[in-house]
Short mmCIF file of the C-alpha atoms (twelve columns), coordinates in Angstrom:
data_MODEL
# 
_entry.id   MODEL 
# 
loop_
_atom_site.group_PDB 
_atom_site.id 
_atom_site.type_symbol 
_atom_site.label_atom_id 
_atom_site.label_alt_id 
_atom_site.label_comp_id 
_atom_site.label_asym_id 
_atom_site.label_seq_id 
_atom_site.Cartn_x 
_atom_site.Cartn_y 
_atom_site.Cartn_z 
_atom_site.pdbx_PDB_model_num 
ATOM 1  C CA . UNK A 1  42.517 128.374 14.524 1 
ATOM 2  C CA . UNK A 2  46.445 127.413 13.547 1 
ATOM 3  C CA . UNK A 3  49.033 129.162 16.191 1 
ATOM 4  C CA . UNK A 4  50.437 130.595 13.108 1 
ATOM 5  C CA . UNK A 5  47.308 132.734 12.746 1 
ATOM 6  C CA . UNK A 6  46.796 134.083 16.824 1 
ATOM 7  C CA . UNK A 7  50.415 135.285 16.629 1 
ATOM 8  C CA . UNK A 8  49.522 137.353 13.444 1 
ATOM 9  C CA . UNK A 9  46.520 138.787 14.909 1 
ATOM 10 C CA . UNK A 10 48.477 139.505 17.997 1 
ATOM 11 C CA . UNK A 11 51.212 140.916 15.846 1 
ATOM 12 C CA . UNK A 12 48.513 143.469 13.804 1 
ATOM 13 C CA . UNK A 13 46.763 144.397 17.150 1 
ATOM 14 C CA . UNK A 14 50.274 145.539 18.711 1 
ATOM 15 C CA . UNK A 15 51.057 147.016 15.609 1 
ATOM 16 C CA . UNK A 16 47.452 149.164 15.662 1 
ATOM 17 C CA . UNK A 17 47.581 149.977 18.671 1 
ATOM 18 C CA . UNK A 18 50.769 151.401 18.652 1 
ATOM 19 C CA . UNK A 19 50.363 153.798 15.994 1 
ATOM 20 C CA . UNK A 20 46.945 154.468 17.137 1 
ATOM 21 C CA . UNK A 21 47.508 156.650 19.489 1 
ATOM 22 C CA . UNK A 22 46.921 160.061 17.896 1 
ATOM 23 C CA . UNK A 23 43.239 159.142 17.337 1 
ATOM 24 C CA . UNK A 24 42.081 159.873 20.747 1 
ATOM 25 C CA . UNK A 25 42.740 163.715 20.862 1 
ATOM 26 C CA . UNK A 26 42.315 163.804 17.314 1 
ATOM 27 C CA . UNK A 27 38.835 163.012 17.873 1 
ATOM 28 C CA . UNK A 28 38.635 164.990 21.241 1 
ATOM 29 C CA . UNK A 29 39.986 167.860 19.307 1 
ATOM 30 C CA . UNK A 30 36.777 167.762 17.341 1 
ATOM 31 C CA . UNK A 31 34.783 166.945 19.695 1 
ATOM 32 C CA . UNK A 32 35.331 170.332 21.283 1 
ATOM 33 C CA . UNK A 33 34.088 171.804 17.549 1 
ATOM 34 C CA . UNK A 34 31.410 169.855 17.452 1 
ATOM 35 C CA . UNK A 35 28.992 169.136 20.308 1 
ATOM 36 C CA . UNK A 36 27.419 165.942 21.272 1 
ATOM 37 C CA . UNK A 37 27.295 164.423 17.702 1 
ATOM 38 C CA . UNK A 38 29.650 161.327 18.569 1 
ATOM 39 C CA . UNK A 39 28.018 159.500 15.255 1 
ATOM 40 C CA . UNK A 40 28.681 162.480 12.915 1 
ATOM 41 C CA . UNK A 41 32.604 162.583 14.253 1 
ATOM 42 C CA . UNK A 42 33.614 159.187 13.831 1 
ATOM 43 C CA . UNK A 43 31.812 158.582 10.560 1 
ATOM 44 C CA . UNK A 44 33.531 162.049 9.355  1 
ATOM 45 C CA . UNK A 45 36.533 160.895 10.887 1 
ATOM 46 C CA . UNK A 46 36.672 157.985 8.946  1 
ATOM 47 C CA . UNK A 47 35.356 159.618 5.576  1 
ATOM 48 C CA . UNK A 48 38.623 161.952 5.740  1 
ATOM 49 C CA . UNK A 49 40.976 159.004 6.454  1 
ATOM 50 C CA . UNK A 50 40.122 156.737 3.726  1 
ATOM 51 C CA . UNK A 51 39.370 159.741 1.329  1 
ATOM 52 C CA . UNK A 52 35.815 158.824 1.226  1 
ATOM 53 C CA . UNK A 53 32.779 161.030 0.381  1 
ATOM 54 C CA . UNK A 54 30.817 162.363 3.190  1 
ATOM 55 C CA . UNK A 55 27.436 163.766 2.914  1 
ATOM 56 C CA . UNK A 56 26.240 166.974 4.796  1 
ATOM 57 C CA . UNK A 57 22.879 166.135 3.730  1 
ATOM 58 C CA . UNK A 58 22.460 163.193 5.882  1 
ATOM 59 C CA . UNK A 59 23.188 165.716 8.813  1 
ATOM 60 C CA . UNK A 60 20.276 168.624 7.630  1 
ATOM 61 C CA . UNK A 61 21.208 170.682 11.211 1 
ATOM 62 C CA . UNK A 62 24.776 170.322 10.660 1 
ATOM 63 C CA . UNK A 63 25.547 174.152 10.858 1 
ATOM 64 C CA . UNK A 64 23.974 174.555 14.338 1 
ATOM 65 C CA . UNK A 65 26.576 171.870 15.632 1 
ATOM 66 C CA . UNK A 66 29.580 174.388 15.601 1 
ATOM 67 C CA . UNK A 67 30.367 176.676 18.435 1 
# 
């Protein structure tokens, strides 16, 4: 792999995990919402920050997840 290339990837890491920070409480936020269903929050999660669709139907016991 060219040198070129590792300082790029370096670059992008630093640069993720820098603005990456509001994920974590973001997701323990939710987590407080919705119990034990680690799968469900990161996948909805995800379908809400690329605009994605997200279906309910794959979770049929969704409702009894909320507090």
């Amino acid at each position: 792999m060219p040198v070129e290339s590792d300082a790029a990837l370096r670059a992008a890491r630093e640069t993720v995990l820098d603005n990456s920070g509001w994920v974590g409480p973001l997701q323990m936020e939710m987590a407080r919402v919705i119990v034990g269903q680690k799968h469900l929050l990161d996948r909805l999660l995800v379908a809400l920050l690329t605009t994605a669709t997200f279906s309910w139907k794959a979770y049929p016991d969704w409702p009894r997840l909320w507090r």
